[in-house]
PAZAPA-4460 file (N, C-alpha, C; in steps of 0.05 Angstrom, whole numbers, plus 32768, in hexadecimal, padded with zeros to 4 digits):
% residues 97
    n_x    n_y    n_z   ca_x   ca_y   ca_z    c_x    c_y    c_z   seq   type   mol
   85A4   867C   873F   8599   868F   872C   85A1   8688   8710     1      X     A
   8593   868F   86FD   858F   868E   86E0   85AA   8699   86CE     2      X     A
   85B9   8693   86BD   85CC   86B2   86B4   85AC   86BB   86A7     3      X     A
   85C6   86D5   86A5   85AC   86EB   8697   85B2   86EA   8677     4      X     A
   85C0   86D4   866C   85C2   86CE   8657   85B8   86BC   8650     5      X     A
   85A7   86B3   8644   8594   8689   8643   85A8   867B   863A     6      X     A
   85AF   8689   8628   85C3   8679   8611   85D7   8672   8619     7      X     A
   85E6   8677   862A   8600   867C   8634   861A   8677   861C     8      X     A
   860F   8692   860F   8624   869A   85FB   8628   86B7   85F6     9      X     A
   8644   86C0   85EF   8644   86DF   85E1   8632   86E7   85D2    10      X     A
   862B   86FF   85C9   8623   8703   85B6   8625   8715   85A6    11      X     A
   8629   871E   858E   8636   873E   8580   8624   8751   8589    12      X     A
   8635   875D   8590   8638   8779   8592   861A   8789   8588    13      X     A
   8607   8794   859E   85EE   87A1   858B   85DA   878F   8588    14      X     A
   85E3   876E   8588   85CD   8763   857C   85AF   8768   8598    15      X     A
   85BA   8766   85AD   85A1   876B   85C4   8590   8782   85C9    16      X     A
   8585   8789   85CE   8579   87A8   85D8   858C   87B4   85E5    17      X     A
   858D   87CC   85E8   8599   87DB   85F8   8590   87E4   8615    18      X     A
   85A1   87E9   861F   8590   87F1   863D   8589   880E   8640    19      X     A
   8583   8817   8658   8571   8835   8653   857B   8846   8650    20      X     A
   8596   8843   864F   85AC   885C   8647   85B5   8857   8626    21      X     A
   85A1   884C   8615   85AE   8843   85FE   85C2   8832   85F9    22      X     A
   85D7   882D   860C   85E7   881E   860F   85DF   8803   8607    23      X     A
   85EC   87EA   85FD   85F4   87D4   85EF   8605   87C6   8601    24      X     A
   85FC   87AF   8607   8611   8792   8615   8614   87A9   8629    25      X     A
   8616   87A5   8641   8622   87B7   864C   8625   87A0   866E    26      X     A
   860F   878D   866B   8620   8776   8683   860F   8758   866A    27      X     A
   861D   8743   867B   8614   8730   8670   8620   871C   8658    28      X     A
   862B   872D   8648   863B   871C   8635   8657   8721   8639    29      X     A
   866B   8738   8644   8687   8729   8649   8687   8747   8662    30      X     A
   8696   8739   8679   86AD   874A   868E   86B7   875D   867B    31      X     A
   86B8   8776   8687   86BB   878C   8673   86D8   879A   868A    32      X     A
   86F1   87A2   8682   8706   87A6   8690   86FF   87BE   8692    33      X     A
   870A   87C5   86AE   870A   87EB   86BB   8719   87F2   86BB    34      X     A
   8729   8809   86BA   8740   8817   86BE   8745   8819   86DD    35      X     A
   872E   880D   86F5   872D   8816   8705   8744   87F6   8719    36      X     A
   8750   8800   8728   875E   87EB   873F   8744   87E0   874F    37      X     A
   874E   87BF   8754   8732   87BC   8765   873B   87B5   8780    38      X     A
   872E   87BC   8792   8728   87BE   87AA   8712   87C2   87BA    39      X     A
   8711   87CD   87DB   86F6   87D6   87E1   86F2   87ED   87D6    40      X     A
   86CE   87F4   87D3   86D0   8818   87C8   86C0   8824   87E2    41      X     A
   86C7   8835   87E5   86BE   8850   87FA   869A   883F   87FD    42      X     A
   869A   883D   8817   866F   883A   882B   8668   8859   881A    43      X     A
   864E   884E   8813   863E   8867   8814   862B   8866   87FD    44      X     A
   8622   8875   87F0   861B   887F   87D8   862A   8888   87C9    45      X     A
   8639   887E   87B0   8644   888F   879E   8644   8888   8783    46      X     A
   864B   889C   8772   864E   88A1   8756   865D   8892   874D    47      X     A
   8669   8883   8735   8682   8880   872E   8690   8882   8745    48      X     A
   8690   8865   8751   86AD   886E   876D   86C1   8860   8764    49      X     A
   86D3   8864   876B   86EF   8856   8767   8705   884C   8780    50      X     A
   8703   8830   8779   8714   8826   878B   8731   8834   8794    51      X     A
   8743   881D   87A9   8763   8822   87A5   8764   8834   878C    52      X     A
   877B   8843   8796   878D   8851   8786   87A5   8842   8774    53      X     A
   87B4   8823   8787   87C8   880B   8781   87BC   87FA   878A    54      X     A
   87C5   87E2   877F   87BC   87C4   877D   87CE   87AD   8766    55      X     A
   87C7   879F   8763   87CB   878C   8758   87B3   8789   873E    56      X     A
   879F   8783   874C   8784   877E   8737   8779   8792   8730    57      X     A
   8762   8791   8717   8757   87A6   8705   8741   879C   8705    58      X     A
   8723   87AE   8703   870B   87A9   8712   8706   8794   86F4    59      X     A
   86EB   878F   86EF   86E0   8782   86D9   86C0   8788   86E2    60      X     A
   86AE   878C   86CE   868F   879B   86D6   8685   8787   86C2    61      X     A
   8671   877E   86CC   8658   877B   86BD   864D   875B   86BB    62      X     A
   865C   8751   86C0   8651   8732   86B9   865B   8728   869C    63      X     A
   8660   8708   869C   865B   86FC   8686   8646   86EA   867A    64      X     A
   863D   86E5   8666   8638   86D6   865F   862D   86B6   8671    65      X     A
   863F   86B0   867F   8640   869F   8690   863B   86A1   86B0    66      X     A
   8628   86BE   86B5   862D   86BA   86D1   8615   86C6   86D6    67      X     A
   860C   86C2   86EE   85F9   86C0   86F4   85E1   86E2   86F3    68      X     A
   85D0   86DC   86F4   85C3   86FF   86F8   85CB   8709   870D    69      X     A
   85D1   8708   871F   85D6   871D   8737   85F4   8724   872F    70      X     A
   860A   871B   8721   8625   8729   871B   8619   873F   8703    71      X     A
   8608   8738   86F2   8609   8741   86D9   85FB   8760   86DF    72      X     A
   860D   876D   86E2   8600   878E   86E7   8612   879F   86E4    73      X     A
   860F   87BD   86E5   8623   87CF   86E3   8631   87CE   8703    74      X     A
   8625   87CA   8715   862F   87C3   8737   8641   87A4   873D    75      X     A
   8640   8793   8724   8643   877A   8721   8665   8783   8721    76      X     A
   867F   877D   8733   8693   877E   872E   86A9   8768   8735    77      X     A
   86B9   8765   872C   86CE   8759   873A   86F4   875D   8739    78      X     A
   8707   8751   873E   871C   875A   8734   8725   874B   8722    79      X     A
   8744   8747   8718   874F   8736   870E   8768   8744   8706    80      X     A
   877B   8739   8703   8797   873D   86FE   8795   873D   86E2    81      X     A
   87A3   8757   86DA   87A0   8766   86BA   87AE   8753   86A8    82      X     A
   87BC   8736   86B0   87CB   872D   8699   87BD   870C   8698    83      X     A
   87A3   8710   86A9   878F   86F5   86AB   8782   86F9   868B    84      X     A
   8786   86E8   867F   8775   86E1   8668   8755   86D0   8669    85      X     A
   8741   86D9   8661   8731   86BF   8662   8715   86D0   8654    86      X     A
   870E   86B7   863F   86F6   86BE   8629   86DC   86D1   862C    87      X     A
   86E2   86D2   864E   86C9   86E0   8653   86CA   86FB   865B    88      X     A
   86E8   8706   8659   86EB   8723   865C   86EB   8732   8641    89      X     A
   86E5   8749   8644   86E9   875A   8627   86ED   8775   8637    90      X     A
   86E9   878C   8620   86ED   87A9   862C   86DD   87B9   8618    91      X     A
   86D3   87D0   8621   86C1   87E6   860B   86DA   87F9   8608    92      X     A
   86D9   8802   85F2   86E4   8813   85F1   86D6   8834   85E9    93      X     A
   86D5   8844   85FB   86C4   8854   85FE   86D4   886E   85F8    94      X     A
   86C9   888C   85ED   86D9   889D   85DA   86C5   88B2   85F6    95      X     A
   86D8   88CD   85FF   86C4   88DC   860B   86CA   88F4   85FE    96      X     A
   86B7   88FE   85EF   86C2   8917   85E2   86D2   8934   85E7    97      X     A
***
């Protein structure tokens, strides 16, 4: 499969369309860190589910830049140990009123 980026590069912030929730970048240009532990999540249908309670690793959503279309989604996840560094992670920082 294709990345869902041609370029296979970052790109600032806004410069792309938004998706249907208004939202901006939201897979595709960098692994975005969760607050969430990763592990298996609960069979079924659900909302916002959330893995383990403890772990080691911290989820990462969305795809980078570099990876293929089928990671690059809001369902797109994986883990990684919170003191792994690497160019293709970032984080939103999001305010809830």
């Amino acid at each position: 499969m294709h990345p869902v980026n041609a370029e296979r590069v970052t790109h600032r912030i806004g410069s792309l369309k938004p998706n249907a929730f208004g939202l901006y970048d939201m897979y595709g240009n960098v692994w975005e860190w969760c607050g969430d532990v990763f592990g298996p999540l609960p069979g079924g249908e659900q909302t916002d589910p959330t893995g383990p309670t403890i772990g080691k690793e911290r989820v990462l959503r969305g795809g980078s830049f570099l990876d293929r279309t089928d990671t690059c989604s809001s369902t797109g996840r994986r883990g990684a140990d919170p003191a792994e560094r690497d160019f293709r992670f970032g984080l939103r920082i999001a305010c809830d009123p």
